[in-house]
py3Dmol code that shows the C-alpha trace and the ligand (Angstrom):
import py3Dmol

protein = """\
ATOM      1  CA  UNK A   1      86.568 100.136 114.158  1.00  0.00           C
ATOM      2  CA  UNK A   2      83.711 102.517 115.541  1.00  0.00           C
ATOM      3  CA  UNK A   3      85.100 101.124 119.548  1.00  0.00           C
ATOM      4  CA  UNK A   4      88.453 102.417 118.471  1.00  0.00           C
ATOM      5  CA  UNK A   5      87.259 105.527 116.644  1.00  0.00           C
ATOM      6  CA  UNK A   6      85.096 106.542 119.621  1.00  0.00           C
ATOM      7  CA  UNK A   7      87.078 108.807 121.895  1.00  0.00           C
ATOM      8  CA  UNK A   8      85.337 107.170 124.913  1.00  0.00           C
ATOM      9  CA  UNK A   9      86.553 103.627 124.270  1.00  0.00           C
ATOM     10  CA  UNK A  10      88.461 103.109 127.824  1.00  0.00           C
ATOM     11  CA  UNK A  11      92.315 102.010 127.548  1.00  0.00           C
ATOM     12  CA  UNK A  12      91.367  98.364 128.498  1.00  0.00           C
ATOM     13  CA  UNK A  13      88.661  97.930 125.435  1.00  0.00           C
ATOM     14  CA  UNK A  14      90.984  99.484 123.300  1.00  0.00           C
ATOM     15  CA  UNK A  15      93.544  96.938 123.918  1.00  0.00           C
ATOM     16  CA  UNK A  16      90.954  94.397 123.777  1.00  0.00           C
ATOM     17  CA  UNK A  17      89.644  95.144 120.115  1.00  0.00           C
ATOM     18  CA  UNK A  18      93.121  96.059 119.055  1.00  0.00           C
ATOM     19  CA  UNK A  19      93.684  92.474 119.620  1.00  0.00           C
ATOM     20  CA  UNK A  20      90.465  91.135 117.852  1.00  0.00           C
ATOM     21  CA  UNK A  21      91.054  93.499 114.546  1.00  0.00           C
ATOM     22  CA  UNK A  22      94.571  92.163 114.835  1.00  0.00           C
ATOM     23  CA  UNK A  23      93.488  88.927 114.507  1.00  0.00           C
ATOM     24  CA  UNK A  24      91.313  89.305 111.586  1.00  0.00           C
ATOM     25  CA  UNK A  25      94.134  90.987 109.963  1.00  0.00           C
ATOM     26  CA  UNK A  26      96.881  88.716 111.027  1.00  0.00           C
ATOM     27  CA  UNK A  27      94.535  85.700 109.326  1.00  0.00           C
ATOM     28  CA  UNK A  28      94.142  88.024 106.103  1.00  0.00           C
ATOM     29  CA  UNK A  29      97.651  88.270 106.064  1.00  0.00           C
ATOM     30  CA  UNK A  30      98.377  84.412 106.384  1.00  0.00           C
ATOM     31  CA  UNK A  31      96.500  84.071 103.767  1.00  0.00           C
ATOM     32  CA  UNK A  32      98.518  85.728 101.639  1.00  0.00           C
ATOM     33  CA  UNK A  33     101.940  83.420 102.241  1.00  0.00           C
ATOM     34  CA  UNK A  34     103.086  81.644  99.579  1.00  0.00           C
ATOM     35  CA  UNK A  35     102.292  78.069  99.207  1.00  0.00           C
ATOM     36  CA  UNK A  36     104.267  74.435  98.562  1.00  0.00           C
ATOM     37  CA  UNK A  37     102.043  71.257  97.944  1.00  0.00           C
ATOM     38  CA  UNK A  38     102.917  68.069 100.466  1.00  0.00           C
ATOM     39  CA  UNK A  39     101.244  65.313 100.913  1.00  0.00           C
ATOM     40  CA  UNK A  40      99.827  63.544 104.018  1.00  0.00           C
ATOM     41  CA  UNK A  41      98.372  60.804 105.238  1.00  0.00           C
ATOM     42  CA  UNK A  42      94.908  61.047 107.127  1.00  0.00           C
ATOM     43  CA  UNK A  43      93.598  58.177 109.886  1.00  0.00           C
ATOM     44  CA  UNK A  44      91.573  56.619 106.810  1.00  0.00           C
ATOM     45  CA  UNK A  45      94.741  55.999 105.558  1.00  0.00           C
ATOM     46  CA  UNK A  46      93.966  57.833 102.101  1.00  0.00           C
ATOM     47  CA  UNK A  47      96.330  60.502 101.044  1.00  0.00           C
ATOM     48  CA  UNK A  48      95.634  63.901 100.795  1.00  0.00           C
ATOM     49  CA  UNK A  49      97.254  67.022  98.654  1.00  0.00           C
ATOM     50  CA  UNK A  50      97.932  69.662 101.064  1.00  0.00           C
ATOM     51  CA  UNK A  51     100.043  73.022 101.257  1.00  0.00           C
ATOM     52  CA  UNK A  52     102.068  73.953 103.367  1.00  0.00           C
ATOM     53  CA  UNK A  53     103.966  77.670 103.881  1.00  0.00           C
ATOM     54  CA  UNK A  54     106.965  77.703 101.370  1.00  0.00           C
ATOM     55  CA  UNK A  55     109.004  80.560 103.466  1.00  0.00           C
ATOM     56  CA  UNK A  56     109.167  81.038 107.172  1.00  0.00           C
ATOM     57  CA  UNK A  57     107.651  84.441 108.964  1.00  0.00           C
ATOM     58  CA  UNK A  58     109.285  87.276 110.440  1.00  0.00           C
ATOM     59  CA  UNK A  59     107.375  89.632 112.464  1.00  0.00           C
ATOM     60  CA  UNK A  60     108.674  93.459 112.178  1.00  0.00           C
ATOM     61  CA  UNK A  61     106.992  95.388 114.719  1.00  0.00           C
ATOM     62  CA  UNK A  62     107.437  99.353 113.819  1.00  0.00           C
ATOM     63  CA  UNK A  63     107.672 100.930 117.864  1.00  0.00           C
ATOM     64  CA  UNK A  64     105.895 101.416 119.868  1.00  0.00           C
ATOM     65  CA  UNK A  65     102.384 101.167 118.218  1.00  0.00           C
ATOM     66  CA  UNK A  66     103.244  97.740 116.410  1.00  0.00           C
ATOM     67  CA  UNK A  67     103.977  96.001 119.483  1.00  0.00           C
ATOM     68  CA  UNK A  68     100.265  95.969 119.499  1.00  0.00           C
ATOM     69  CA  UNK A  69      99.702  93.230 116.830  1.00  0.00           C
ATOM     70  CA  UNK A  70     102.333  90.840 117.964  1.00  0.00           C
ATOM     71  CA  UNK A  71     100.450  88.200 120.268  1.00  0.00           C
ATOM     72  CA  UNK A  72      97.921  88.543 117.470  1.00  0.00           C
ATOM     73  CA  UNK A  73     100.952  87.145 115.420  1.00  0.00           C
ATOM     74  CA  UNK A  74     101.515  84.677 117.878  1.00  0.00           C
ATOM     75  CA  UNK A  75      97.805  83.696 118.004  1.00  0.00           C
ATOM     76  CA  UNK A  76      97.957  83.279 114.146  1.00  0.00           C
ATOM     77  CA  UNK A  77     101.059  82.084 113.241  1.00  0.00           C
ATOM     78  CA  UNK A  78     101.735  78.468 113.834  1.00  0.00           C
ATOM     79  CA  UNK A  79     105.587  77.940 111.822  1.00  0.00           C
ATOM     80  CA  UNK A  80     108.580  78.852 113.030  1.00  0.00           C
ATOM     81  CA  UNK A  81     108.024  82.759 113.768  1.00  0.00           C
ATOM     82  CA  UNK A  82     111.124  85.008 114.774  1.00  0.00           C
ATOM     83  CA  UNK A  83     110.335  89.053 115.359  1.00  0.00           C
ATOM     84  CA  UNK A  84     112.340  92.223 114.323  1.00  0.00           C
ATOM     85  CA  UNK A  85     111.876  95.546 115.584  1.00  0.00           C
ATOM     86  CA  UNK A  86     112.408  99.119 114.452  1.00  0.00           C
ATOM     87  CA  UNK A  87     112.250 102.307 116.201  1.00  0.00           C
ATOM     88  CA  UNK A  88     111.327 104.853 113.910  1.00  0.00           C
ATOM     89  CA  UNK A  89     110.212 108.736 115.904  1.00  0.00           C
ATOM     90  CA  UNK A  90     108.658 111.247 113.533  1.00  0.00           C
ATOM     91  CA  UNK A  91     109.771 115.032 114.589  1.00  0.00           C
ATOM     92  CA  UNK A  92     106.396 116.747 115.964  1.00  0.00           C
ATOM     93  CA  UNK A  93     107.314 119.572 114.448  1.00  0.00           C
ATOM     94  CA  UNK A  94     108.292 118.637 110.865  1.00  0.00           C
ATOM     95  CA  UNK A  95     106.876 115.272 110.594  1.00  0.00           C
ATOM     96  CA  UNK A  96     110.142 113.781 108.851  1.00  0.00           C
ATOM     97  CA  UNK A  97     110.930 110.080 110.718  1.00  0.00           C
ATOM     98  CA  UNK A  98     114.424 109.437 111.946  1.00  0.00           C
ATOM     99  CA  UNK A  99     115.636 105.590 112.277  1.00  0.00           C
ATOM    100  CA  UNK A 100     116.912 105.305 116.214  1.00  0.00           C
ATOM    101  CA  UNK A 101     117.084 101.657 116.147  1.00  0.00           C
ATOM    102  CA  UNK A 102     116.642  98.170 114.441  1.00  0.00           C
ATOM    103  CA  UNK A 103     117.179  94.789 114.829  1.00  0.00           C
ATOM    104  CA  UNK A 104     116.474  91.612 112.988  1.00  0.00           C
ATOM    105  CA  UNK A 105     117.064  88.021 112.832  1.00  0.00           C
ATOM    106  CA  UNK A 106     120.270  87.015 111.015  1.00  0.00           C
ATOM    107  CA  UNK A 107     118.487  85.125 107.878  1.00  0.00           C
ATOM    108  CA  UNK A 108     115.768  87.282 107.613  1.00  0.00           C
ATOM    109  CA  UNK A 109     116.489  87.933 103.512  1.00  0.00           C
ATOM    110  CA  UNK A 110     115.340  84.209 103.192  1.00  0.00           C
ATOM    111  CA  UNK A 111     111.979  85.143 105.303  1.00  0.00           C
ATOM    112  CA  UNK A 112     108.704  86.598 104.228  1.00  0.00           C
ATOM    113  CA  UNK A 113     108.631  89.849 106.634  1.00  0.00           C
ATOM    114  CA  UNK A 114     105.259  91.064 107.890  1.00  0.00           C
ATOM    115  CA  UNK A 115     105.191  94.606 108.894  1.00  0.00           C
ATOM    116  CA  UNK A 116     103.511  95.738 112.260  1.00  0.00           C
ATOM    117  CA  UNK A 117     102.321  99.209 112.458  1.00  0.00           C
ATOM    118  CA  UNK A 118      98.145  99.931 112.742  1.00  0.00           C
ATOM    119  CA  UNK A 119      98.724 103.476 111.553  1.00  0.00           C
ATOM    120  CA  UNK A 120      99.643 105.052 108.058  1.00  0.00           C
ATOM    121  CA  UNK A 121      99.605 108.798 107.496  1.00  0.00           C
ATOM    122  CA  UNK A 122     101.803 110.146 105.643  1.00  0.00           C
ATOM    123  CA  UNK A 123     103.649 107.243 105.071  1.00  0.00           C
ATOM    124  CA  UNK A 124     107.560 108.369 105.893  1.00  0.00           C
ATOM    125  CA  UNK A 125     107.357 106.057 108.564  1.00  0.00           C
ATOM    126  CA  UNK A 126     106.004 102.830 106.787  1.00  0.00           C
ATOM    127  CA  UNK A 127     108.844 103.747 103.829  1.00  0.00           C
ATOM    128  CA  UNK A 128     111.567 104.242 106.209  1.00  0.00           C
ATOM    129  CA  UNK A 129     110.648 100.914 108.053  1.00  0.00           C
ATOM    130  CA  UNK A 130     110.804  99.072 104.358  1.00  0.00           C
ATOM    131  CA  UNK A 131     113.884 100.735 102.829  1.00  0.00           C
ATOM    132  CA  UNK A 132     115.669  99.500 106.352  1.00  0.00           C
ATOM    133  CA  UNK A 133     114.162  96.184 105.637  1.00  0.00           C
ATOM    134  CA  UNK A 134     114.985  95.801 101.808  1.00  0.00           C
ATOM    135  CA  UNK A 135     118.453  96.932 102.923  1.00  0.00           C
ATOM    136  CA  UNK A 136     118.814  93.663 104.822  1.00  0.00           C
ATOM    137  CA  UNK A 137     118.021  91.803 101.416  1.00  0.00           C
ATOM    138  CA  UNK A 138     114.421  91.003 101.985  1.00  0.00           C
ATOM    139  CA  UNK A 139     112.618  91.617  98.160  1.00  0.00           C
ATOM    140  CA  UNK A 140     110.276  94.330  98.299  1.00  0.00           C
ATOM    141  CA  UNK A 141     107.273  91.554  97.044  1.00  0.00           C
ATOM    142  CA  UNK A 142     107.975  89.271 100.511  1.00  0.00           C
ATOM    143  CA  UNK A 143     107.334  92.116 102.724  1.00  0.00           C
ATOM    144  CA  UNK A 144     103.163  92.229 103.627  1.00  0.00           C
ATOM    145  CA  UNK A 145     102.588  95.428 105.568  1.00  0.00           C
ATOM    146  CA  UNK A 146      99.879  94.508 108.286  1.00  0.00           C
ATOM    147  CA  UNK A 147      97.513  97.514 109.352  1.00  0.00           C
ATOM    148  CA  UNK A 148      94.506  98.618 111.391  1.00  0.00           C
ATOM    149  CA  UNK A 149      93.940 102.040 109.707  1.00  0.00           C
ATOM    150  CA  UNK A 150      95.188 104.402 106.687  1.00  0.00           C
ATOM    151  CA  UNK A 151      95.317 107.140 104.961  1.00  0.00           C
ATOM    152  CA  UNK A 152      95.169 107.257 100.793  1.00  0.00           C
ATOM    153  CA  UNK A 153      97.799 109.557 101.314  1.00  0.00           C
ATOM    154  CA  UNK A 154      99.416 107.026 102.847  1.00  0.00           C
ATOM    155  CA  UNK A 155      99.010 104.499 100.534  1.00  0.00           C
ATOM    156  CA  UNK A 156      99.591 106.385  97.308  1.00  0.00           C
ATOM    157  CA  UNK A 157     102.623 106.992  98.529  1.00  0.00           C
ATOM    158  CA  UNK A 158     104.018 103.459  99.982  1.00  0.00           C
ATOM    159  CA  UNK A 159     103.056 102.027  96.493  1.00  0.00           C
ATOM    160  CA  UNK A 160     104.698 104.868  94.201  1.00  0.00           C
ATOM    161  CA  UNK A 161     107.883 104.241  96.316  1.00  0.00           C
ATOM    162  CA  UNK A 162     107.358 100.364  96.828  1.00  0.00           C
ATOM    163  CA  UNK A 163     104.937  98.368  93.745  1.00  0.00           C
ATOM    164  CA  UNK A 164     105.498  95.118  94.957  1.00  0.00           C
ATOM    165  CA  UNK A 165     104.647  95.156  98.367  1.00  0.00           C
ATOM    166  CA  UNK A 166     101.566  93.340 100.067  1.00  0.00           C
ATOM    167  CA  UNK A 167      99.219  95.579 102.313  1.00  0.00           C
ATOM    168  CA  UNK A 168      96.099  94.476 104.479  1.00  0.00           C
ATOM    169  CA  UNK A 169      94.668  97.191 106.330  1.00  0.00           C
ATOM    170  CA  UNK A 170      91.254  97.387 108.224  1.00  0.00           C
ATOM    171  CA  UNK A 171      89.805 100.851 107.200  1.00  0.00           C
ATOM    172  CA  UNK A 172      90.946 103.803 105.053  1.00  0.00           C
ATOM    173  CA  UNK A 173      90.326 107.284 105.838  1.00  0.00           C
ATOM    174  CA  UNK A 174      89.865 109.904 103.195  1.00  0.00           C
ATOM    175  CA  UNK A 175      91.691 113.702 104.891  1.00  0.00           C
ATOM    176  CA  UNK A 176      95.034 113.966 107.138  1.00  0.00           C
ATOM    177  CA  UNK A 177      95.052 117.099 109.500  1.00  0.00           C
ATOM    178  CA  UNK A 178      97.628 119.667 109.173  1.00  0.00           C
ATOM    179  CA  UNK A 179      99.536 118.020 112.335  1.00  0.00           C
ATOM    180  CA  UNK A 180      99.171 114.961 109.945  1.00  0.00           C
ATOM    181  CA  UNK A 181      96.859 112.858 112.242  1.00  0.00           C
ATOM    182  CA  UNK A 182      94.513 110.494 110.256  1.00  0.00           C
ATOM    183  CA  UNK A 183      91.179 112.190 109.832  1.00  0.00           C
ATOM    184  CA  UNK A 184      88.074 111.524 111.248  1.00  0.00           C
ATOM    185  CA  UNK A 185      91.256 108.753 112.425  1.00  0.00           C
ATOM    186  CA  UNK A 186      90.890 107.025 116.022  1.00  0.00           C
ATOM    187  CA  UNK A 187      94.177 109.847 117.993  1.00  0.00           C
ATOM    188  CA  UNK A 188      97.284 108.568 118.528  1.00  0.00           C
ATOM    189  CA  UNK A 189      97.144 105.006 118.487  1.00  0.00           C
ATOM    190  CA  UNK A 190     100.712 104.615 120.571  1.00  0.00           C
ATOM    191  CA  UNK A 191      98.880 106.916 123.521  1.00  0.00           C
ATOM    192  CA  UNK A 192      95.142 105.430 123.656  1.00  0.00           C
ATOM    193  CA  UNK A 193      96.326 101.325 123.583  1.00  0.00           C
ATOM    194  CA  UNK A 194      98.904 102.512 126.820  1.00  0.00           C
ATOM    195  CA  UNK A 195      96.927 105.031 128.388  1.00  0.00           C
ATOM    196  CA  UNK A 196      99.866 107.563 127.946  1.00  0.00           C
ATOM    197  CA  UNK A 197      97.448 110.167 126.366  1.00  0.00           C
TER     198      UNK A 197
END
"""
ligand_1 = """\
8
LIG
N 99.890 107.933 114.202
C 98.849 107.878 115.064
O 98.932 107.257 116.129
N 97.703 108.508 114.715
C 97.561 109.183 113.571
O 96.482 109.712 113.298
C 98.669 109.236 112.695
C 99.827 108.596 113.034
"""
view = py3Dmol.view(width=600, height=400)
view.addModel(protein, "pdb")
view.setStyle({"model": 0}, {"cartoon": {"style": "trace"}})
view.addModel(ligand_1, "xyz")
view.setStyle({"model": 1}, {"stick": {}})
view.zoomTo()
view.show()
């Protein structure tokens, strides 16, 4: 977290630890899906109780700053994985998000949906993103919201709106600036992993 924090971090090593926290998060996350028992057979021949994920995965990557975590995802996730996206753009000037696009696979109610999106500030992003995905039938308690770095604001308000929902995030920061950036934060996130800053 201090490499992405530091405003020095070069675009490259951003990338590059964006893709290590992502895969501590991504196996926090995992860890998290629910469960069935099966049984197997090991080369001793004994038979073991295992588990096995009850409910495939669908990644949901919120753009462009969620595209981040996917080969994290891909790293992680060994069942049958499908990915949705969502284009949400917060004004600049009012900070209200506006859904441009979305798209998901067909049976994704019967998935467990794992948000992408390593920032949370105010959260009208994050709640737009769910709302769009409950709307496609997915309950609000299979929807984990993966995340490198929040804001309490951010979080007080995803679980007044949303209870149920799962959240693993790497770091929370206390203050949001008045241009609601996360405070002391790491900058845009979108702009330092694609050197568009
Ligand atoms: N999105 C970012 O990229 N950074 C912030 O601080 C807040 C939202």
């Amino acid at each position: 977290m201090t490499i992405l924090r530091d405003s020095n971090t070069s675009v490259t090593t951003f990338a590059n630890v964006t893709e290590k926290v992502g895969d501590y998060l991504i196996c926090a996350a995992l860890d998290i899906l629910p469960t069935e028992n099966i049984s197997v057979v090991s080369p001793t021949g004994v038979e073991y109780q295992g588990v096995r994920e009850a409910q495939e995965v669908c990644a949901v990557s919120i753009l462009r700053a969620g595209a981040s975590l996917e080969n994290a995802m891909r790293r992680g996730y060994t069942g049958r994985l499908s990915f949705g996206k969502i284009l949400i753009q917060r004004d600049e000037s009012t900070s209200l998000p506006t859904l441009y696009y979305s798209k998901f696979p067909t049976d994704v109610e019967s998935k467990i949906v794992i948000i992408l999106e390593p920032m949370l500030a105010t959260g009208g992003s994050a709640c737009q993103a769910i709302e769009t995905i409950k709307a496609k039938g997915v309950p609000e308690e299979n929807i984990i919201f993966v995340n490198i770095l929040a804001s309490h604001y951010g979080i007080k308000k995803l679980f007044e709106r949303f209870p149920s929902i799962h959240l693993v995030t790497a770091a929370v920061d206390e203050h949001l600036t008045p241009s609601c950036h996360i405070s002391p934060g790491l900058g845009d996130f979108g702009d330092r992993f694609y050197g568009t800053s």
